[in-house]
TIDO-453040 format. One record per atom (N, C-alpha, C): residue number from 1; chain; atom name; x, y, z. Coordinates in steps of 0.02 Angstrom, whole numbers. Atoms other than C-alpha are relative to their C-alpha. Layout:
<rs>
NUM  A  CA  X  Y  Z
...
</rs>
This chain:
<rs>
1  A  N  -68  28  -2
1  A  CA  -553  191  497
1  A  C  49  55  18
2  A  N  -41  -22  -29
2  A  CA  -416  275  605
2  A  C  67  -10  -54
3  A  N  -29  6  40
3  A  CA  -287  216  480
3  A  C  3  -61  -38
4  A  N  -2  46  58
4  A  CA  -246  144  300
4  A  C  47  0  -28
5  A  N  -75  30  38
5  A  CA  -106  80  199
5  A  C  -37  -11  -59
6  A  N  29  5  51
6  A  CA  -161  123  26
6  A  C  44  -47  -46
7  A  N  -41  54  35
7  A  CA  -111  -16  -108
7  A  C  7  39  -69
8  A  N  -31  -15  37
8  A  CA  -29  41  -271
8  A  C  -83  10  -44
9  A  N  55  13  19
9  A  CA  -191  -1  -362
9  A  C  -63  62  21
10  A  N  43  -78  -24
10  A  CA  -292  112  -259
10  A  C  19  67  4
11  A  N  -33  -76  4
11  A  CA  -195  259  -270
11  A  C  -11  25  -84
12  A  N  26  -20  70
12  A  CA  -220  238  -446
12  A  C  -71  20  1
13  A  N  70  -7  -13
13  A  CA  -408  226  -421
13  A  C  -3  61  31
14  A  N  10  -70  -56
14  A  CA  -393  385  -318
14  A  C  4  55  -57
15  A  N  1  -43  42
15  A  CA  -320  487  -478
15  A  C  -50  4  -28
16  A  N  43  -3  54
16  A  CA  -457  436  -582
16  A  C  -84  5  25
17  A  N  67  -21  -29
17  A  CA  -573  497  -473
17  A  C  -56  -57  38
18  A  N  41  57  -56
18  A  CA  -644  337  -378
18  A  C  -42  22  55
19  A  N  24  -9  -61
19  A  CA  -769  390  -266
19  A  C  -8  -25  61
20  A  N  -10  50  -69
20  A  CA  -758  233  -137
20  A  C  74  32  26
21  A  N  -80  -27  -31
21  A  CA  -552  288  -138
21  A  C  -37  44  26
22  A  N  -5  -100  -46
22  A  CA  -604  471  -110
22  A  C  -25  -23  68
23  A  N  26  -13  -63
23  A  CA  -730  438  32
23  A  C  42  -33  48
24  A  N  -65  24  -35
24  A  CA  -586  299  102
24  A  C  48  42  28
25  A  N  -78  -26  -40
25  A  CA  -448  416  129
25  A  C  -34  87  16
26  A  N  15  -64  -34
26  A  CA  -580  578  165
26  A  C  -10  -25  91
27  A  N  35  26  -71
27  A  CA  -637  463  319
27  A  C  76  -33  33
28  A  N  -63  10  -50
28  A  CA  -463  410  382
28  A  C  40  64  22
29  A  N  -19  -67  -5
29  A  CA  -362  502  471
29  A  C  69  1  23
30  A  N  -85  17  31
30  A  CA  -189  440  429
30  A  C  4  -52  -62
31  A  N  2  37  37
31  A  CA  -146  365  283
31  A  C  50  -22  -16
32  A  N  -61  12  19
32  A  CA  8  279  256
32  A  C  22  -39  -43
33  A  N  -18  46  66
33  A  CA  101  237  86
33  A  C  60  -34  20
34  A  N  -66  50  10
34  A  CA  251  103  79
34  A  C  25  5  -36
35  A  N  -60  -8  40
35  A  CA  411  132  23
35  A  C  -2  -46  -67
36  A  N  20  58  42
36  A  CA  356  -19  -65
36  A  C  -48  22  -54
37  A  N  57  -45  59
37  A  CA  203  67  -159
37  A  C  37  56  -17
38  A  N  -31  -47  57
38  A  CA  305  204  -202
38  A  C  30  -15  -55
39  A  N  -54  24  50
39  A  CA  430  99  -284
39  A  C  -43  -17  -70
40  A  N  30  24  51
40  A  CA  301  14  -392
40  A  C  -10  63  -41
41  A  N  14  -58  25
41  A  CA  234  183  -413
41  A  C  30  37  -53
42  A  N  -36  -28  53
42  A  CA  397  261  -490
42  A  C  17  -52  -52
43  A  N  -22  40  35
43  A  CA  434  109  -597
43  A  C  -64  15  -57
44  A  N  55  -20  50
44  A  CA  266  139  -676
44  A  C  -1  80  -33
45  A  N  -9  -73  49
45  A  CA  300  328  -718
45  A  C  49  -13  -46
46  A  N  -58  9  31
46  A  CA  462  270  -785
46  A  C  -10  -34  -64
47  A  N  34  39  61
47  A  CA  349  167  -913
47  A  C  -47  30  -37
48  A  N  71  -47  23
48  A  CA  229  310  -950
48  A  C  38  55  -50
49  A  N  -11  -69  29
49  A  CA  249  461  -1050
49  A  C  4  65  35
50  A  N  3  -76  -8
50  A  CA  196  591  -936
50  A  C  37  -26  110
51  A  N  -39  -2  -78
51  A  CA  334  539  -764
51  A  C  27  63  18
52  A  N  5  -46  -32
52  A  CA  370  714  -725
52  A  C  -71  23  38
53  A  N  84  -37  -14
53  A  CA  179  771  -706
53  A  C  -8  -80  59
54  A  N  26  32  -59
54  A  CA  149  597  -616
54  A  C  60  8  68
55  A  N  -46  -11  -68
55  A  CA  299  633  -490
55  A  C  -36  57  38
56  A  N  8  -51  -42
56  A  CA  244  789  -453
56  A  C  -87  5  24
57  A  N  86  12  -46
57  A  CA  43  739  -415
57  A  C  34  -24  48
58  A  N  -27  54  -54
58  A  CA  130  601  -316
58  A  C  28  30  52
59  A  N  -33  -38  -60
59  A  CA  242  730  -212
59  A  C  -51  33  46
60  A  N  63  -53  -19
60  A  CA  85  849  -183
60  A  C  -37  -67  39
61  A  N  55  20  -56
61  A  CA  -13  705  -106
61  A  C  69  -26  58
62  A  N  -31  33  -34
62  A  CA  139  637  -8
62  A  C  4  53  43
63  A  N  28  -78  -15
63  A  CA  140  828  56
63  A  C  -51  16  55
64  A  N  41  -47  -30
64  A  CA  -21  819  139
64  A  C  5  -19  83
65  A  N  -4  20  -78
65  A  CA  -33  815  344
65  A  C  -18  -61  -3
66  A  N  32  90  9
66  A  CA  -133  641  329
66  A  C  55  -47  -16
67  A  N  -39  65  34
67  A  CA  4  559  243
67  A  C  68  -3  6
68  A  N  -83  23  -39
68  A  CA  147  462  307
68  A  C  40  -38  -27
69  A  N  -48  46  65
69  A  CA  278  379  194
69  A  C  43  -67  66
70  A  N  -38  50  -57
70  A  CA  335  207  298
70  A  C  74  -24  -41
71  A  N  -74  23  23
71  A  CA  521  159  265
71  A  C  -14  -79  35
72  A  N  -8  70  -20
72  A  CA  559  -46  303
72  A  C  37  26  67
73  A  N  -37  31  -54
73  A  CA  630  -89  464
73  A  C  14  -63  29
74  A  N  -5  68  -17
74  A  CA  693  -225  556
74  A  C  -78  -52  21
75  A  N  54  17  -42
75  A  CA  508  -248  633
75  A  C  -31  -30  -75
76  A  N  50  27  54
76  A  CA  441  -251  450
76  A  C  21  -73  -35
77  A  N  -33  58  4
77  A  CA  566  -371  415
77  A  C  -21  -75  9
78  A  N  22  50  -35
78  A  CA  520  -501  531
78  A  C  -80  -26  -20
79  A  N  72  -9  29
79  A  CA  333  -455  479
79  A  C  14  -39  -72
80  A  N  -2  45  71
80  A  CA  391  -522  299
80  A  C  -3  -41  -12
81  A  N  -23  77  3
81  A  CA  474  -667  333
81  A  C  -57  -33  26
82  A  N  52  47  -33
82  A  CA  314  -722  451
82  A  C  -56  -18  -57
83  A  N  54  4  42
83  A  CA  197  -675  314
83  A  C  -2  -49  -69
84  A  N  -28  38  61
84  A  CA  291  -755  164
84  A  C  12  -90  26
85  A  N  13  86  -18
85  A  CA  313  -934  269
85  A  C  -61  5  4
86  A  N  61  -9  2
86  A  CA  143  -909  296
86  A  C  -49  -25  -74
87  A  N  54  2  84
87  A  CA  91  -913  116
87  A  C  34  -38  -28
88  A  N  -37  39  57
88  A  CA  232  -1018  61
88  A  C  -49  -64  30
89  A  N  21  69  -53
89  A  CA  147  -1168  198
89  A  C  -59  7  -45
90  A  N  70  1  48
90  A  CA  -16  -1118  115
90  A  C  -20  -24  -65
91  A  N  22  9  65
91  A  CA  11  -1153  -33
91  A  C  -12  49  -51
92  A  N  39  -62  34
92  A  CA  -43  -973  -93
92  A  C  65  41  4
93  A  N  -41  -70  2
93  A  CA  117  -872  -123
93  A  C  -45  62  -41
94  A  N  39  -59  27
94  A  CA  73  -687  -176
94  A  C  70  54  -31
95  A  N  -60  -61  39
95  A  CA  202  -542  -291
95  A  C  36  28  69
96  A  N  -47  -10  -52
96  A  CA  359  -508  -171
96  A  C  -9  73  32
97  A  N  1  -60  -26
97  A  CA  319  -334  -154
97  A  C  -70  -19  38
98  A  N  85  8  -32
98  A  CA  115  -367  -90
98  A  C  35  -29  54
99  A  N  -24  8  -37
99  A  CA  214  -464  21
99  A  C  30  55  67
100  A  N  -45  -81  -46
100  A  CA  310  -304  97
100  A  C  -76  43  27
101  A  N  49  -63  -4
101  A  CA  161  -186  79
101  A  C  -71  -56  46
102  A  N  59  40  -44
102  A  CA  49  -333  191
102  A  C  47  4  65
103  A  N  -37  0  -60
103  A  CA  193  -312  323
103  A  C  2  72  38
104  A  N  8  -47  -25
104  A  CA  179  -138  331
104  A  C  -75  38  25
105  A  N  35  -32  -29
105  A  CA  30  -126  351
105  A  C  -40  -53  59
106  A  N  -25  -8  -81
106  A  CA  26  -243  508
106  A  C  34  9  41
107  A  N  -56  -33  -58
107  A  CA  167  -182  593
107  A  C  -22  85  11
108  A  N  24  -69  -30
108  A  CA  60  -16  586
108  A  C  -75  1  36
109  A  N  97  2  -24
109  A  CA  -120  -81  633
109  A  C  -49  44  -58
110  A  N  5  -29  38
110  A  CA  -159  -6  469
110  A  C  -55  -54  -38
111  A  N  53  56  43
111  A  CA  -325  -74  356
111  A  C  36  26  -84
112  A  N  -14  -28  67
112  A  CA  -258  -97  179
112  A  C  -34  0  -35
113  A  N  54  -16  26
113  A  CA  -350  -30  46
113  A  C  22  -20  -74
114  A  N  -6  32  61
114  A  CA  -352  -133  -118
114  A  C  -34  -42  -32
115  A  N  38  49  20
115  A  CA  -404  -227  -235
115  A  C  0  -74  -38
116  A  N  -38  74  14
116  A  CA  -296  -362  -251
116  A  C  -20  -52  35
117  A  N  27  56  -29
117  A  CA  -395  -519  -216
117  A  C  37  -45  80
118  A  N  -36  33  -27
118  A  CA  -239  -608  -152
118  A  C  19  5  69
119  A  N  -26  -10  -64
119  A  CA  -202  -524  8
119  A  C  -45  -19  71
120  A  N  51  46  -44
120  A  CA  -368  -606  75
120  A  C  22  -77  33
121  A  N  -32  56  -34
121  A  CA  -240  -758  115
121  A  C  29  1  48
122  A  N  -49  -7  -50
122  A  CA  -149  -669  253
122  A  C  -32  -4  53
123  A  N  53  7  -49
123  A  CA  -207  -715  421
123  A  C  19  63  45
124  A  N  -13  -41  -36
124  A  CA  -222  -554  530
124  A  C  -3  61  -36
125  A  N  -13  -78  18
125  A  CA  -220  -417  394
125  A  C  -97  15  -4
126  A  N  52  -24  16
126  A  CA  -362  -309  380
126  A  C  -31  29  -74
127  A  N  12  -8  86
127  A  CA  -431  -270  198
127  A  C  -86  43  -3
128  A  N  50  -53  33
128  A  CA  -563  -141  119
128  A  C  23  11  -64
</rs>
């Protein structure tokens, strides 16, 4: 895999030593997080005890050449709204943010890496 859009979930899995994560993001060779997974990200240190120490793992991997932090744009935008009628028609809505973080990672050609069942409803995303 050329590139991945890691999901909040798996980044966790990555701290705790996951060996499928590790070999996932040793074998890509871009990896890009969403403004969107960060957010969750800091909201969850903000609920922990130890949110200095997890900011500063979190900076150190954001840090490395591989890894590319995506901001929204108008493109992802459009990507939202298609994906969210999409799932509203379906029948299958999915958490507003999974929403975002399934837009970013087709508006990058990006395989997302998770293990949130739900995002197996989107037609066109790629999943590992």
């Amino acid at each position: 895999m050329n590139k991945i859009l890691l999901d909040t979930n798996c980044y966790a899995a990555y701290l705790a030593g996951d060996n499928e994560i590790l070999h996932v993001l040793t074998e890509a060779k871009t990896t890009f997080m969403s403004i969107f997974v960060l957010g969750e990200l800091y909201a969850g240190f903000k609920g922990g005890t130890r949110e200095k120490e997890n900011k500063n793992i979190l900076d150190t991997f954001l840090k490395k050449s591989s890894v590319v932090t995506l901001d929204a744009s108008t493109d992802t935008a459009e990507l939202f709204g298609l994906v969210k009628d999409a799932l509203k028609k379906a029948g299958s809505p999915i958490p507003i943010n999974d929403v975002w973080i399934a837009a970013h990672a087709l508006e990058y050609g990006a395989v997302l890496i998770t293990r949130d069942k739900h995002f197996q409803n989107i037609p066109g995303l790629r999943l590992r």
